[in-house]
SEBA-997263 format. One line per 4 residues: number of its first residue (from 1); their letters; for each residue x, y, z of C-alpha. Coordinates in nm, 4 decimals. Layout:
NUM> A> X:Y:Z | ...
//
This chain:
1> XXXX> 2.7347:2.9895:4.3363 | 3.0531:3.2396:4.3474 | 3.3506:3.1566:4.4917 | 3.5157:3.4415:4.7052
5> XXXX> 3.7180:3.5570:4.3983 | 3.4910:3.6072:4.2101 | 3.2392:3.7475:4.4153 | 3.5822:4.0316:4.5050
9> XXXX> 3.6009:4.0702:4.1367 | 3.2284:4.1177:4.0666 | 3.2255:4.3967:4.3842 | 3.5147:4.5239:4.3551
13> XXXX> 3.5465:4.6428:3.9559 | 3.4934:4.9653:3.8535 | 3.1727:4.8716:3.7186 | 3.0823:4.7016:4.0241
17> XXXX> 3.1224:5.0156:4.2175 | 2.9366:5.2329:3.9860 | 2.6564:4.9840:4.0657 | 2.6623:4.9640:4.4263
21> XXXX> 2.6986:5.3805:4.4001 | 2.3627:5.3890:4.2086 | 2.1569:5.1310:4.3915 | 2.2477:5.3193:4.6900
25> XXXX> 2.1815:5.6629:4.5148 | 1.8253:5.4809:4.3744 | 1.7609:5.3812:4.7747 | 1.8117:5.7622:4.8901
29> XXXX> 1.5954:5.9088:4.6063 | 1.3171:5.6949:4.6891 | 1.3258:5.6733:5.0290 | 1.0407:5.8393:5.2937
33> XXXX> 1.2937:6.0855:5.4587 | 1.4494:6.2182:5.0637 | 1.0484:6.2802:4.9444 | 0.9777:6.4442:5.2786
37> XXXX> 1.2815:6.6826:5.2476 | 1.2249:6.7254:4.8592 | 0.8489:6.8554:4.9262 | 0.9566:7.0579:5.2302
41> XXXX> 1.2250:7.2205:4.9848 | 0.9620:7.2775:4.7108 | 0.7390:7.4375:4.9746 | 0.9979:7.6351:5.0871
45> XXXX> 1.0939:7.7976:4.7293 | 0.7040:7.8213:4.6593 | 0.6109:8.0261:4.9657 | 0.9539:8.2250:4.8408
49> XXXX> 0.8379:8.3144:4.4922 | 0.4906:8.3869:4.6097 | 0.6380:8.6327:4.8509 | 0.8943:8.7487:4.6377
53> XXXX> 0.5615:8.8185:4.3752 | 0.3651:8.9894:4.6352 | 0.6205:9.2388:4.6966 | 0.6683:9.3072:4.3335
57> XXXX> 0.3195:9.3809:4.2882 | 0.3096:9.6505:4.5787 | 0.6150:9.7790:4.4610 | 0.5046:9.8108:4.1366
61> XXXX> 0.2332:10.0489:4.2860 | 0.4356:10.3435:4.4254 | 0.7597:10.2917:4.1446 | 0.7618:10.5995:4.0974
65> XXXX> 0.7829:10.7840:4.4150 | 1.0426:10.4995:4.5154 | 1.2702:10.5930:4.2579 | 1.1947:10.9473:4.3455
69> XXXX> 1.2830:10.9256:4.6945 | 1.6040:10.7081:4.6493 | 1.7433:11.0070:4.3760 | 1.6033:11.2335:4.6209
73> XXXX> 1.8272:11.0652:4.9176 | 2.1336:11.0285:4.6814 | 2.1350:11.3930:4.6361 | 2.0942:11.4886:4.9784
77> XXXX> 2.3972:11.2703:5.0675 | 2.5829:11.3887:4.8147 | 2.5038:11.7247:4.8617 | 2.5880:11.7024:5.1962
81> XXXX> 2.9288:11.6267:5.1418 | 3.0202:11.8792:4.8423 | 2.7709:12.1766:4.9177 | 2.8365:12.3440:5.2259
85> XXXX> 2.4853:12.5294:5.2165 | 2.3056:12.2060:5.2357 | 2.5806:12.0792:5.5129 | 2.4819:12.3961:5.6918
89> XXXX> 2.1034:12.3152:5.6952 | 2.1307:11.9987:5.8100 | 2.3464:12.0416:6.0878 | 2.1121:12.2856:6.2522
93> XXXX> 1.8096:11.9880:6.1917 | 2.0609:11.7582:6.3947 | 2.1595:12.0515:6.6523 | 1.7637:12.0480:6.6844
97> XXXX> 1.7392:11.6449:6.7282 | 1.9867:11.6181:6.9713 | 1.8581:11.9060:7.1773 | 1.4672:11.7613:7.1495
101> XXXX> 1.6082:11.3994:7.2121 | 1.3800:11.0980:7.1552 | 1.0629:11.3291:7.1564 | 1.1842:11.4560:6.8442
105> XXXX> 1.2090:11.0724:6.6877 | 0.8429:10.9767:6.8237 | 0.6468:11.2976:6.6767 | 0.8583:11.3434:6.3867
109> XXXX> 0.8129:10.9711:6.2714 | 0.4441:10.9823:6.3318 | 0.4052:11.2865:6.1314 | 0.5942:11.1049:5.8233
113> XXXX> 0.3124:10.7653:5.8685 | 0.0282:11.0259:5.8785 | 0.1858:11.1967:5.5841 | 0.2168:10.8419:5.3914
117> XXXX> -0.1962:10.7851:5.4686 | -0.2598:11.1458:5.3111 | -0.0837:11.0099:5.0047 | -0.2394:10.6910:5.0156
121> XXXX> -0.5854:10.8129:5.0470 | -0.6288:11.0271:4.7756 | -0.6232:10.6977:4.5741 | -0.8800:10.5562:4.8011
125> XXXX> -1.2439:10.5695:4.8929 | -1.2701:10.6051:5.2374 | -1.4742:10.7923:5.5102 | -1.3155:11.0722:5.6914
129> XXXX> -1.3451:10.8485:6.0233 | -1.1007:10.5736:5.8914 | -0.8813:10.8306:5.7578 | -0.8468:10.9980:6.1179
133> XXXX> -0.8462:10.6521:6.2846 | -0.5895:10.5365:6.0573 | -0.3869:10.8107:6.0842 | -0.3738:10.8161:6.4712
137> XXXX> -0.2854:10.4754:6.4999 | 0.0412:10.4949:6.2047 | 0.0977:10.7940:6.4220 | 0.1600:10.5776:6.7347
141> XXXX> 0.2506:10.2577:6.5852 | 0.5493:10.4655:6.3680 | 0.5812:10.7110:6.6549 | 0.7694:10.3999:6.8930
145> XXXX> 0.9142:10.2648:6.6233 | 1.1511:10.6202:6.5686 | 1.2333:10.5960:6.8867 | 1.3239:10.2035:6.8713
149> XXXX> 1.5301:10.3325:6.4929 | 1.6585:10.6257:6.6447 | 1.8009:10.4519:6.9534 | 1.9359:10.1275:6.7055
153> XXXX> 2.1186:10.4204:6.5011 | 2.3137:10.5404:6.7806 | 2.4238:10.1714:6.8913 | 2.5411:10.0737:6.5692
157> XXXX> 2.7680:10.4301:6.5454 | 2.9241:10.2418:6.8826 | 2.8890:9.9120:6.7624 | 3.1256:9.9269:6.4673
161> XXXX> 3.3151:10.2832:6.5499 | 3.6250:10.0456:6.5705 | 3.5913:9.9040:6.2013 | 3.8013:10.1395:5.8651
165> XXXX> 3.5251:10.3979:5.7569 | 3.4710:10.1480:5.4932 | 3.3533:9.8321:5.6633 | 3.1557:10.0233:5.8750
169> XXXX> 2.8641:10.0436:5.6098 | 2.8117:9.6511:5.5202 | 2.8861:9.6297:5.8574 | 2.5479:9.8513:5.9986
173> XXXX> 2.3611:9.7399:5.6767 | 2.3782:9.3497:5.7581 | 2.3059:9.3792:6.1260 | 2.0379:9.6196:6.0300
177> XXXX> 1.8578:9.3901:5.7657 | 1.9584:9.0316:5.8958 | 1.9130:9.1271:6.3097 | 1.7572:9.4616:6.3741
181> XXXX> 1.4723:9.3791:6.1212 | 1.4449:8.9837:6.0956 | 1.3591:8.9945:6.5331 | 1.2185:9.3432:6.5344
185> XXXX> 1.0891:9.5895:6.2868 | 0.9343:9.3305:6.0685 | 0.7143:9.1584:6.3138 | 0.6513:9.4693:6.4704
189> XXXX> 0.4887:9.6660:6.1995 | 0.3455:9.3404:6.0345 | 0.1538:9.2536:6.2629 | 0.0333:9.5886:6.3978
193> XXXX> -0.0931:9.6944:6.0731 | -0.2432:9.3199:6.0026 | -0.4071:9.4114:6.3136 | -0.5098:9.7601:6.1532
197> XXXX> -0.6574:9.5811:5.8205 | -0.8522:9.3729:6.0375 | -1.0595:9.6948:6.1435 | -0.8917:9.6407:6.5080
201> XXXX> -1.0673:9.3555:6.5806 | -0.9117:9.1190:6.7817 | -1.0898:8.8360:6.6937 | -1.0077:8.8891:6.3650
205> XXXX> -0.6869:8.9526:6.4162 | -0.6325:8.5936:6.5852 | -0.8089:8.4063:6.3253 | -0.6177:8.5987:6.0572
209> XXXX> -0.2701:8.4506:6.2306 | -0.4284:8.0748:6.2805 | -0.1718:7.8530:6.2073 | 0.1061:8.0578:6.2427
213> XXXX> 0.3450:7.9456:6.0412 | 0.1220:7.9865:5.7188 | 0.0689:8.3337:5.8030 | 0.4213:8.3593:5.8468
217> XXXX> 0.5104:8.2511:5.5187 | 0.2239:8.3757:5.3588 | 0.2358:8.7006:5.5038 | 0.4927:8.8239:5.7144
221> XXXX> 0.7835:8.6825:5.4646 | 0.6148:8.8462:5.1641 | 0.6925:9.1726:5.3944 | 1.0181:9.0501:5.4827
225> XXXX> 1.1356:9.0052:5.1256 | 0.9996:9.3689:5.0346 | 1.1805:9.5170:5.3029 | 1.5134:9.3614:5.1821
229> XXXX> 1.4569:9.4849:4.8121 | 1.3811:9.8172:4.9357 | 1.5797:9.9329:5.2794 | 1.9001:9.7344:5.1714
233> XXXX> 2.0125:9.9923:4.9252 | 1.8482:10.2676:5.1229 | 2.0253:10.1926:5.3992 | 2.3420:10.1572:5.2641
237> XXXX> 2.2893:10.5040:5.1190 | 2.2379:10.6360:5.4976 | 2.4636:10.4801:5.6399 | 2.7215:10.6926:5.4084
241> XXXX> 2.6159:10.9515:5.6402 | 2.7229:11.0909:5.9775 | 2.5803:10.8974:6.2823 | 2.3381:11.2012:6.3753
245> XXXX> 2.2067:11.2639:6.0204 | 2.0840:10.9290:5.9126 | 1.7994:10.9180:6.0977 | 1.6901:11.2824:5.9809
249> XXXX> 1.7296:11.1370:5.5792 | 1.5861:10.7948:5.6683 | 1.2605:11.0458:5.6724 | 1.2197:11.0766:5.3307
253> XXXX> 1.2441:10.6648:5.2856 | 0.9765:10.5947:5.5774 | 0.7272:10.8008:5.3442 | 0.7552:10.4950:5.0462
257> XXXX> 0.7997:10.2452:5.2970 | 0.4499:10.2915:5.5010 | 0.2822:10.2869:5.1437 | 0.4208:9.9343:5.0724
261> XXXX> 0.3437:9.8178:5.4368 | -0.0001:9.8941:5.4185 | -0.0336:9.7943:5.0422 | 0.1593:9.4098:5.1672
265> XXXX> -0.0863:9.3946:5.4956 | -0.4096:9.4611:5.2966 | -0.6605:9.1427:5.2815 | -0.6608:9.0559:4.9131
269> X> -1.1027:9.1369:4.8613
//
């Protein structure tokens, strides 16, 4: 037996604290609820590199062109600003825009998706009829989507008119990437062209989504994580740009971008 002194003295040392402090830490580490959260965190970062992998490999695909188009889009901005030709030219595509209005956004997005499958398909062996089917519906599915981009443009140019010129860009790139794409664009044009590698078959479709939160991070995230890499520079690049311009440059990026989306949706044969 201890008597209360000695029992304070035992406890209350410095190496009696260090070895409460580890028996506790020893109780945590071992308990149900740390190996639960531990796995879940492993899980986590595995479903993260895989995506993160994923979208390397269908970037590696169309390098090229992507660093094409993003020297391409520097040198439109920055001709824009020091060659008053170029200025010239592009304010009569934006007089044009404005005048059209959203009609201009739908057909002139579609035309850049059906553009992207004419690229894409010399690569590929496929029958006229998917070409035209394919084409049609990247017309549509792209078509809305200018309109949805086109009208988003316009709100953040009100959004953040009130921030210095220069916190205006990380301002309209963040809620872009973290907001405007994490609830919108990415679901939208994930799962409408999952739907399109399915062959439009809705049965396939739903079993292709079963459970949900696989595909998600299996899928959808993979996409996600691609269109970080890629539009988060791009977009900071546009949004150097005049309200009414960006969507006429973002163009040139949509081209690279429905490659990728197409390459990420594609059922692994």
């Amino acid at each position: 037996m201890f008597s209360a002194t000695q029992l304070l003295e035992r406890d209350f040392t410095p190496n009696g604290r260090e070895r409460r402090r580890m028996r506790t830490r020893n109780q945590l580490f071992h308990s149900p609820y740390w190996e639960r959260a531990s796995a879940a965190t492993a899980a986590v970062r595995d479903v993260f590199r895989s995506s993160l992998f994923k979208g390397v490999l269908a970037a590696r695909q169309v390098a090229i062109p992507i660093v094409v188009v993003q020297v391409v889009m520097v040198s439109l901005v920055l001709s824009f600003f020091f060659v008053a030709p170029v200025q010239t030219a592009f304010q009569q595509v934006v007089a044009f825009k404005n005048q059209m209005g959203f009609p201009f956004a739908f057909v002139s997005m579609g035309l850049i998706s059906v553009f992207a499958e004419c690229i894409r398909r010399m690569g590929a062996r496929e029958t006229d009829d998917s070409f035209v089917g394919n084409a049609a519906y990247g017309f549509v599915v792209f078509g809305f989507l200018g309109v949805a981009t086109d009208a988003f443009y316009m709100l953040q140019g009100a959004m953040w008119s009130w921030l210095p010129p220069g916190a205006q860009i990380p301002a309209k790139v963040l809620t872009d990437q973290f907001v405007y794409t994490v609830f919108f664009a990415n679901p939208y044009q994930t799962l409408l062209y999952v739907f399109k590698d399915c062959g439009f078959r809705m049965t396939a479709f739903a079993n292709r989504l079963q459970p949900f939160r696989h595909f998600y991070a299996r899928e959808m995230l993979a996409v996600l994580v691609t269109n970080w890499a890629f539009w988060i520079p791009t977009t900071a690049i546009l949004y150097c740009l005049p309200s009414d311009l960006q969507f006429v440059i973002c163009q040139l990026a949509i081209v690279i971008w429905v490659l990728l989306l197409t390459t990420l949706t594609k059922t692994t044969k």
